[in-house]
ROZA-828224 format. One line per field, with one value per residue (C-alpha): residue number from 1; residue in one letter; x, y, z. Coordinates in nm, 3 decimals. Example, Ala and Ser with C-alpha at 12.3 -4.5 7.8 and 13.67 -1.06 7.14 Angstrom:
2
seq: (1,2)
type: (A,S)
X: (1.230,1.367)
Y: (-0.450,-0.106)
Z: (0.780,0.714)
end
This chain:
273
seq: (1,2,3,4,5,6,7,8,9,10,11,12,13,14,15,16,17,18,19,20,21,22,23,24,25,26,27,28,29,30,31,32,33,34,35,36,37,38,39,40,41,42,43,44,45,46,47,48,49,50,51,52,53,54,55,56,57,58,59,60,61,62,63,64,65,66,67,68,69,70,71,72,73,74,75,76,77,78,79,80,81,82,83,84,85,86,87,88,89,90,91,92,93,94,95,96,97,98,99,100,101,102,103,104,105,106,107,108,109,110,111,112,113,114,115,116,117,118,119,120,121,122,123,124,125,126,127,128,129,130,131,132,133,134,135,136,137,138,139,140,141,142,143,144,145,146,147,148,149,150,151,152,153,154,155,156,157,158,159,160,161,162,163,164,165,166,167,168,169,170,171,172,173,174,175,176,177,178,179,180,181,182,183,184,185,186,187,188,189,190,191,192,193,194,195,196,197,198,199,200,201,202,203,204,205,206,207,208,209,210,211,212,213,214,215,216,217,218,219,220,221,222,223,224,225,226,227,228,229,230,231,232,233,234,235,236,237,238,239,240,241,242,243,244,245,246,247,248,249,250,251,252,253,254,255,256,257,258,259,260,261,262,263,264,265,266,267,268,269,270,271,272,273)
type: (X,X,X,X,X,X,X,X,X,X,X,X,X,X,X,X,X,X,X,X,X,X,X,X,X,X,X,X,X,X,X,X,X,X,X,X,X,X,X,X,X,X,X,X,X,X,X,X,X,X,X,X,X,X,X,X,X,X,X,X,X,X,X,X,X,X,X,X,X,X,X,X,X,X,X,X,X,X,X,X,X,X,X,X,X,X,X,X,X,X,X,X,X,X,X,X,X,X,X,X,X,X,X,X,X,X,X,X,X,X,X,X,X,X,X,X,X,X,X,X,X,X,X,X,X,X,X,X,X,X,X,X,X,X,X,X,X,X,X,X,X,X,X,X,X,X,X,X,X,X,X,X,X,X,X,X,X,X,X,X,X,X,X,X,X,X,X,X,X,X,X,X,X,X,X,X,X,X,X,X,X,X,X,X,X,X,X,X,X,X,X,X,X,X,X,X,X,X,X,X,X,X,X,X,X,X,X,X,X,X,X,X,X,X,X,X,X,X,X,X,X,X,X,X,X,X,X,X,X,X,X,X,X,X,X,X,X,X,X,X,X,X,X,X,X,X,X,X,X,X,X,X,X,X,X,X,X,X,X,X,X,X,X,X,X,X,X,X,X,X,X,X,X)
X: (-20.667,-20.689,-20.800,-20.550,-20.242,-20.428,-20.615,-20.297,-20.131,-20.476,-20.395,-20.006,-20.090,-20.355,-19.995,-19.803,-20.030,-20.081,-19.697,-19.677,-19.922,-19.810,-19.444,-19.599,-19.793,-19.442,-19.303,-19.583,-19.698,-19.335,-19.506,-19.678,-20.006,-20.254,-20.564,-20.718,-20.561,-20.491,-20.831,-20.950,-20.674,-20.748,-21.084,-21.264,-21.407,-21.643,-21.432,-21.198,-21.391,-21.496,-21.164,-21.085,-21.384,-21.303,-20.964,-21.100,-21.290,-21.040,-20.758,-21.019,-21.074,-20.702,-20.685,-20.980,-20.821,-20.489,-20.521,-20.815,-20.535,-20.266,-20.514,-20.570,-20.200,-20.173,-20.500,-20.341,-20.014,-20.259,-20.560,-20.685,-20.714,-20.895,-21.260,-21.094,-20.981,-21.170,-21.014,-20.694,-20.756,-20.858,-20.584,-20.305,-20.496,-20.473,-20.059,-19.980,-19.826,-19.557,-19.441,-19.205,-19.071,-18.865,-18.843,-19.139,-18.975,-18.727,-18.916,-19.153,-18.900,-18.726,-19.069,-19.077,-18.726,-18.749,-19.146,-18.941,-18.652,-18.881,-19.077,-18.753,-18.687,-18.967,-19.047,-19.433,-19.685,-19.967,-20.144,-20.247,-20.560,-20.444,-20.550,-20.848,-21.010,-21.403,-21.518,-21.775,-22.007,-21.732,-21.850,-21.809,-21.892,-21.643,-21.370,-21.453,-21.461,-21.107,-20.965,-21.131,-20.964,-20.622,-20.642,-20.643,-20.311,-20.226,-20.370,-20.108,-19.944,-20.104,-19.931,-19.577,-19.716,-19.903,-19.535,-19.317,-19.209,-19.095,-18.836,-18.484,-18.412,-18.429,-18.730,-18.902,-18.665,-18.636,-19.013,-18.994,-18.766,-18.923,-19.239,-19.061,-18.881,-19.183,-19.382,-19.132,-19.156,-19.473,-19.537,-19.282,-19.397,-19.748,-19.688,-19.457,-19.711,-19.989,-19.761,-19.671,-20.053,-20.081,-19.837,-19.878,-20.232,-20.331,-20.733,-20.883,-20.921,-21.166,-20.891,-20.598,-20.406,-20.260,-19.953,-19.925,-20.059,-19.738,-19.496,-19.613,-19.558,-19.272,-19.065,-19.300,-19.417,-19.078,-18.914,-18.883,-19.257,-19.346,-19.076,-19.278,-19.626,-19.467,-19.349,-19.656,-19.874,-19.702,-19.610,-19.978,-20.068,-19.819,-19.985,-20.227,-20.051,-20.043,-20.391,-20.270,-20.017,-20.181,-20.568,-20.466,-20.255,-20.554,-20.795,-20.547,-20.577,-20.977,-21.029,-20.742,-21.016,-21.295,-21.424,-21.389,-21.348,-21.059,-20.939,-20.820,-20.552,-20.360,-20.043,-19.980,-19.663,-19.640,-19.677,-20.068,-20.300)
Y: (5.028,5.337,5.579,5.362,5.645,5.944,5.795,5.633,6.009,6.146,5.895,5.970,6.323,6.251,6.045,6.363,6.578,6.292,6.310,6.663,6.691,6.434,6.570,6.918,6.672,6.497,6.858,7.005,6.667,6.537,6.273,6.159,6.269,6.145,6.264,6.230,6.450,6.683,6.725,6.772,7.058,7.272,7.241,7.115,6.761,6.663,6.659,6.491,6.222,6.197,6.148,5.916,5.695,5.692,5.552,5.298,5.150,5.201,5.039,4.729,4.729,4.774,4.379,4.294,4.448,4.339,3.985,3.942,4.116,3.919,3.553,3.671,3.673,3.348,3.218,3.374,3.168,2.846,2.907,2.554,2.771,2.990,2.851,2.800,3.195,3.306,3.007,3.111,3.475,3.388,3.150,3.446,3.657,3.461,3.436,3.806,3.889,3.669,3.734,3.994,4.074,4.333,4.174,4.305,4.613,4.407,4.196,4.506,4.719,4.400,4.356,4.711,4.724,4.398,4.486,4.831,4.630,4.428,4.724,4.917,4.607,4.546,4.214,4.382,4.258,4.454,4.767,4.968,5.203,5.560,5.843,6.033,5.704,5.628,5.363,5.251,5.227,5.483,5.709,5.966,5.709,5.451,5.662,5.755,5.442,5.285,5.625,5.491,5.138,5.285,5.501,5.188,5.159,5.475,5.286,5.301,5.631,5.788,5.511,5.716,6.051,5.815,5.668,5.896,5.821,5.466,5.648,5.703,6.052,6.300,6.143,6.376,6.401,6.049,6.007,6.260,6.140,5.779,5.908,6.067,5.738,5.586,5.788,5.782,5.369,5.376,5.612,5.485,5.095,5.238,5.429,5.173,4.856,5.128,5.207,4.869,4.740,5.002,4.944,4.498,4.587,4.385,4.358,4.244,3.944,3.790,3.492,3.672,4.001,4.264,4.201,3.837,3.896,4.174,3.938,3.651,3.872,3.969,3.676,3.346,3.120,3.027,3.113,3.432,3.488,3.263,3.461,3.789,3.637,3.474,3.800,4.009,3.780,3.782,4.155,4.242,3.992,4.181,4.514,4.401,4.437,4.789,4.788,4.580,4.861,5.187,5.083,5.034,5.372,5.564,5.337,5.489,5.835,5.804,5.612,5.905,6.149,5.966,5.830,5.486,5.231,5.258,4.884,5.026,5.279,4.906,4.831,4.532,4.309,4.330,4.725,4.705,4.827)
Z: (-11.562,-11.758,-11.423,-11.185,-11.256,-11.185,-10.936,-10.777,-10.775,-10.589,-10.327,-10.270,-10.303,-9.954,-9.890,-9.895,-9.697,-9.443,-9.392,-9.374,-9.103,-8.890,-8.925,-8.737,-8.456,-8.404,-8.330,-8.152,-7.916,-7.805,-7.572,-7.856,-8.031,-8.269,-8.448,-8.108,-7.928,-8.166,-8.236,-7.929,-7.800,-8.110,-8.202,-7.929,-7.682,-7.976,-8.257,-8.088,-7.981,-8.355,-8.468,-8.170,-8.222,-8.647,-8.559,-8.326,-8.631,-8.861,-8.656,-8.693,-8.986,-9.063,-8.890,-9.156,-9.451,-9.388,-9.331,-9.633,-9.837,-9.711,-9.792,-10.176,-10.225,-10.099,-10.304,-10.591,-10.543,-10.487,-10.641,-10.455,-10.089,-10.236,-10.077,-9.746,-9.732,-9.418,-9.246,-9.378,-9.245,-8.928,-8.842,-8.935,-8.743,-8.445,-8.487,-8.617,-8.294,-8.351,-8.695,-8.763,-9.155,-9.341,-9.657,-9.811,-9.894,-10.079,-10.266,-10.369,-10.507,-10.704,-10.839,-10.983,-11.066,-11.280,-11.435,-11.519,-11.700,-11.878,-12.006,-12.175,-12.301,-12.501,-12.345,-12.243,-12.513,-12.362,-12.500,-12.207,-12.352,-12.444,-12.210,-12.323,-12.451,-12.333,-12.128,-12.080,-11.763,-11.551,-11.314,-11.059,-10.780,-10.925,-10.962,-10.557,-10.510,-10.668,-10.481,-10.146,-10.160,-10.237,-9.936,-9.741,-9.791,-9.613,-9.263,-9.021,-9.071,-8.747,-8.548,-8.591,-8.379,-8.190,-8.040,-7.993,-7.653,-7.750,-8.028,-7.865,-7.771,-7.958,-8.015,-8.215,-8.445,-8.480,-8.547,-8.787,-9.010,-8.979,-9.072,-9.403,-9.489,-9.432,-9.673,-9.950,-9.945,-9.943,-10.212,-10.432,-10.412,-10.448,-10.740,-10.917,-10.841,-11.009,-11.349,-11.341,-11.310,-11.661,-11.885,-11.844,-11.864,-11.578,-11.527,-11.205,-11.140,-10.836,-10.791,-10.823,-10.702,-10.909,-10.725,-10.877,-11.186,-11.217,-11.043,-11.307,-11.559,-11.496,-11.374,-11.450,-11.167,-11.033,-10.692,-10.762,-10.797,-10.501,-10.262,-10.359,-10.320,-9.963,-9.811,-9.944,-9.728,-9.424,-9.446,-9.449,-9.203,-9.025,-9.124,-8.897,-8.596,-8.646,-8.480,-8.205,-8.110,-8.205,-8.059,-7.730,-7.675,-7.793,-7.562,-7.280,-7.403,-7.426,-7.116,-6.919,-7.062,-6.873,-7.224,-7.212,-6.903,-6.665,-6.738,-7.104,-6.840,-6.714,-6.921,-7.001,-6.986,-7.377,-7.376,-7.459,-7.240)
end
């Protein structure tokens, strides 16, 4: 865990600029506007349709990394699922639309608050490793790599510009200031899982999260830890249906653009197209 701090502040510093960016699209495409269409008004039909076709993928694989994040924390909770995860994954997947959940937040921020308490009180027998130490076998591509699976967790921010006609009026403003809150969550549960991840000198683990390794930690395997591991599964099941909402409104803008077929135009009666 020695790289996961500065490595976590590279990725909420992409966080930061992410936010800033979009905040000026909110402002400058009222009726909503993502990478998309952006692109493609400033600098030009091909770039856009770069852009455009790069969030297509990603808002799948948002739905893959989601709901295989979402099965490890329940695998970690009951380590006996944890051969039947794809099964697992696929049957969330196919109920996602249906589940709605707040509490994450919540149960994130008691997580840090309580991992923070136990740290000032000297209840952490870990050692994290002192910066400037060497290890072993690190390099360049690694440390692009760990930086690369924390920016997954910045999927979904485009879906704010994306919707600004469904904000009430004045919607811009509105969006704008979600888009900040937004940000600020997700930095500071990202940063606080990441210090917390240091200083209990957590160490990957193929069976179990970071997430409930911390939570154990910090509050044994009682309710408390299963209410965290329960509401970090279905929140990023729920993640998921970020995809579901954002793919089809840039499907409209592609196919309105000639790009893709006309059938991806036709709303539907749940406000897909």
């Amino acid at each position: 865990m020695l790289f996961s701090i500065p490595i976590s502040i590279a990725v909420v510093g992409l966080l930061t600029i992410l936010i800033l960016s979009y905040r000026q699209t909110i402002f400058a495409y009222t009726t909503g506007g993502g990478a998309y269409i952006v692109a493609k008004d400033n600098v030009g039909t091909t770039t856009g349709l770069v852009a455009g076709g790069s969030l297509l993928v990603d808002y799948i694989l948002t739905v893959a990394v989601s709901t295989s994040a979402s099965t490890d924390a329940i695998t970690s909770a009951f380590p006996v699922l944890h051969e039947h995860r794809v099964l697992l994954a696929l049957f969330m997947i196919a109920i996602v639309t249906i589940l709605n959940l707040r509490s994450f937040v919540v149960a994130i921020l008691v997580l840090i608050i309580g991992g923070g308490f136990q740290w000032l009180a000297g209840n952490v027998r870990a050692h994290p490793p002192e910066y400037g130490a060497v290890v072993p076998g690190i390099t360049l591509f690694l440390l692009l790599r760990a930086f690369s699976s924390g920016c997954s967790a910045l999927t979904g921010v485009e879906a704010v510009s994306n919707a600004i006609p469904n904000f009430r009026d004045p919607a811009p403003k509105n969006a704008a200031l979600t888009l900040i809150i937004m940000g600020l969550i997700l930095g500071v549960m990202f940063m606080g899982i990441s210090l917390l991840a240091y200083l209990f000198g957590i160490s990957p683990n193929p069976k179990e999260t970071v997430v409930s390794q911390i939570a154990s930690a910090v509050f044994g395997r009682g309710i408390v830890y299963y209410s965290i591991q329960a509401v970090t599964a279905l929140i990023l099941f729920l993640a998921a249906n970020t995809a579901f909402a954002a793919f089809p409104l840039l499907a409209f803008m592609l196919a309105r653009d000639r790009f893709m077929p006309n059938m991806f135009m036709v709303r539907g009666d749940r406000l897909g197209f």
